[in-house]
N, C-alpha and C positions, 0 to 999 in steps of 0.2 A: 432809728426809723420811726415815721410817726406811727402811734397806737391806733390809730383813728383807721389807716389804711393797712394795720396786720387784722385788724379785726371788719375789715372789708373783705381781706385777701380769706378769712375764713369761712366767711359768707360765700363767697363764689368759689370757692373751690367744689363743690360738690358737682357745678354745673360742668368741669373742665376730665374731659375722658380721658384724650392723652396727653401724657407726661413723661414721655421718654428725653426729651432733650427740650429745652427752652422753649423754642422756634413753637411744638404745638401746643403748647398756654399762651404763647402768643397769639398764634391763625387762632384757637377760639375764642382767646380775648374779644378780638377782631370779630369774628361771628356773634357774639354778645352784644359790640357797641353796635351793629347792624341794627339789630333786632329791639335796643335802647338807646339811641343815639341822644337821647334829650338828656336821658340820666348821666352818661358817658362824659356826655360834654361839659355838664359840672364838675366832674374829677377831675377831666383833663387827660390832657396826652400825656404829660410826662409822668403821673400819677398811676396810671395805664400800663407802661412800660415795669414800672414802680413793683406792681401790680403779679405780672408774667413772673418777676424774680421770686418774688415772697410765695406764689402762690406754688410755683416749682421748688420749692425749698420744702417746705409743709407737705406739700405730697410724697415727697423723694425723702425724708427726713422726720418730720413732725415736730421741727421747729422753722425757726428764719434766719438760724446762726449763717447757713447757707447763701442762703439770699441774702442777705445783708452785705457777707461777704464780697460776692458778686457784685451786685451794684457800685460799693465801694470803688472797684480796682475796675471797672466798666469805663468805657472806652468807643465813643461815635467815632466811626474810622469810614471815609468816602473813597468808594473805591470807582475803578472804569478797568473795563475790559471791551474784549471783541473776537469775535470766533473766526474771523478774515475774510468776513463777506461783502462784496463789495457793492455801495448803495446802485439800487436799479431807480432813475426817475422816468417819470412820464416822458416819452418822445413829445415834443414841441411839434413837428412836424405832422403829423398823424392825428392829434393830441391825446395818444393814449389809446386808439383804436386798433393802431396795428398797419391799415389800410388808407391811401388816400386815394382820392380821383385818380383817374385813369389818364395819364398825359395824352393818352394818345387821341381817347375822344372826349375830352374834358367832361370826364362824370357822366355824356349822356348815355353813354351804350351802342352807342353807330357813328359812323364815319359815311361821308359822301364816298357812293358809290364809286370802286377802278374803274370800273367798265363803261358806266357812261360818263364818268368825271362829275354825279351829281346831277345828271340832267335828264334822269329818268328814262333813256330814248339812248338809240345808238343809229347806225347809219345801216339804213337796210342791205343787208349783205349780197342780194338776188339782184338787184338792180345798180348796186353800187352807191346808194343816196338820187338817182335819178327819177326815180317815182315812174321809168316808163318799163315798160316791160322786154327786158332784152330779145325774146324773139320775138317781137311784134309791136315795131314802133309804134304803131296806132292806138296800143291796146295799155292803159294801166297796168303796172305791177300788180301780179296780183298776190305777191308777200305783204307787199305795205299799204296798198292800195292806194298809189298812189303820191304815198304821205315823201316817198324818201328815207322814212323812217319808222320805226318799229319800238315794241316797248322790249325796255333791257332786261333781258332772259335774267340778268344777275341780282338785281333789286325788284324787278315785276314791275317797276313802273317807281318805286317811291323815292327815290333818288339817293336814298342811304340803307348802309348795308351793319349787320352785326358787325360790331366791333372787332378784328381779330388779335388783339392785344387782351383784350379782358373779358373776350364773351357774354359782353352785356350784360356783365356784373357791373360796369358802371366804376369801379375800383380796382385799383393794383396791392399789391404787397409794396410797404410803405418799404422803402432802400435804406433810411436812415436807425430804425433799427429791427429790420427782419422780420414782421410780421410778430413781432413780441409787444408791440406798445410802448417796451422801457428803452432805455439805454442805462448800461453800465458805465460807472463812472470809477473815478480812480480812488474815492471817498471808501471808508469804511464803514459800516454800522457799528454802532456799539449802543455797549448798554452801562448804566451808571446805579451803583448802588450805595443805599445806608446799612451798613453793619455795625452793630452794637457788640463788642467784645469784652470777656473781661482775661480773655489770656493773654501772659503779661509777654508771650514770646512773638506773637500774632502782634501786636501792639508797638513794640518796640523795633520791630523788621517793618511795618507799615510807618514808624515815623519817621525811622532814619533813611528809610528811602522816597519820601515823601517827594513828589514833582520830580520824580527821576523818571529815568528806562529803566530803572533795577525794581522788577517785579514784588511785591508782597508773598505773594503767595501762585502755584499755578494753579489755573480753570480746575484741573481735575480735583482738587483741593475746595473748591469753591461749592461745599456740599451744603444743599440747605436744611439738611437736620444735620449739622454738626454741631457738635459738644462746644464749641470755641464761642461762637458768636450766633446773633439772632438780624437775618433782615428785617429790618424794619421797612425798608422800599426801595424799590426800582423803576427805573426809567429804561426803556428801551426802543425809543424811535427817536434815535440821529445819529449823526452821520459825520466823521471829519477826514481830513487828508493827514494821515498823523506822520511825523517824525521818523527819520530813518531811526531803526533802534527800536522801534512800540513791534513788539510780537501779538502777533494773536496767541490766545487760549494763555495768555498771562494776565496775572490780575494787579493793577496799580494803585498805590494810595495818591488821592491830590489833596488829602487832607484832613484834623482830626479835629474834635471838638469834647469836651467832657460833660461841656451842657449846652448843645446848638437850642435856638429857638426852635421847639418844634408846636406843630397844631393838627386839628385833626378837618378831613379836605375828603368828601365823601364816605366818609365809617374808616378813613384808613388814618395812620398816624403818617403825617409828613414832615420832612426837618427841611431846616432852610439849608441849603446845600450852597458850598463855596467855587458856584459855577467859572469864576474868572480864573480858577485857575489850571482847570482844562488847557486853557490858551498854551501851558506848556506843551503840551503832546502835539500842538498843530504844529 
């Protein structure tokens, strides 16, 4: 191992509190290059990682027989899981609101008056629409005065009435997916991870099942301060229709590397991940 970075790794160990399993000299690592990202990014990522082993060694130990160890028999293993949720998208229809217009009076909140058909006025009831006054031919109505007509007790005169589909809300509960915004699809969410390993039992069950249905390991297993291995990172926004056979809350390998390219992509350490072969699990 270079001397350059055990005598790095002794420098920073003072700043690093806990050290019970890998994973938190890693998250402080991480907390570190935050707070020095300029200096960081002269080491480097893979330096970094480098780094987390020796300095957990030295803490746990008081030397790097440890860590060296470790590193050596280490192990970038990609794994995908999914807890069996199923992706919700925005309704098209709605777009996301929940609610559209109101079919019945398209968004405005009133429909033309039943009672006079819209025309603000109905047929004077006391004279029949004749404007004369039934006892007394001579004499005007004196309901309409005359007119024939009267204004419509049901609109007051304005020729449209409150909506009674939407109550002049203006809007309905959208039908295509229930006042929710989303629809459910048949798609899964999952999430995709980097784990760094150096157990040699984890390692060998991840590669001989590699781009299968025959899981690595199960979710309850999938502990982030485990002794076995350290996340390096996660992805968890998408989404696929996977393979009769992909179980939720099982964890699968699509692939290993001993030294992917990795870099560092806002203070975190990212590897290049062997996204094409996902394509098996669809």
């Amino acid at each position: 191992m270079n001397e350059k970075l055990k005598k790095l790794a002794l420098k920073l160990e003072d700043l690093i509190e806990y050290y019970d399993v890998p994973q938190q000299v890693y998250d402080e690592l991480l907390e570190l290059v935050a707070k020095q990202p300029d200096y960081f990014k002269m080491i480097g990522p893979e330096n970094i990682i480098k780094l987390t082993f020796l300095i957990y060694s030295h803490k746990k130990t008081g030397n790097f027989e440890l860590g060296d160890k470790m590193l050596n028999e280490s192990m970038f293993l990609f794994m995908i899981y999914s807890e069996g949720n199923n992706h919700r998208e925005g309704c098209i229809d709605c777009g996301g609101e929940g609610q559209i217009d109101c079919q019945e009076c398209d968004g405005t909140g009133e429909v033309p008056c039943d009672e006079c058909d819209g025309s603000g006025e109905v047929t004077c009831d006391t004279c029949n629409g004749s404007g004369v006054d039934p006892e007394n031919e001579d004499e005007s109505c004196w309901d309409c005065n005359g007119a024939g007509n009267r204004t419509c007790p049901q609109c007051h005169g304005s020729t449209d009435e409150t909506c009674p589909e939407c109550h002049g809300r203006r809007l309905e509960i959208c039908p295509t997916c229930d006042d929710t915004g989303q629809i459910e699809t048949d798609a899964w969410d999952y999430s995709v991870a980097t784990i760094l390993s150096w157990d040699q039992e984890l390692i060998s069950s991840s590669i001989e099942n590699e781009n299968t249905l025959l899981p690595a390991m199960s979710y309850a297993d999938f502990n982030y301060n485990d002794e076995k291995f350290i996340f390096i990172q996660t992805y968890d926004e998408d989404f696929m229709e996977f393979k009769k056979g992909f179980e939720a809350n099982e964890i699968y390998c699509f692939g290993h590397d001993d030294s992917p390219t990795t870099f560092l992509k806002n203070n975190l350490i990212s590897v290049d991940i062997p996204w094409k072969n996902l394509r098996d699990y669809e």
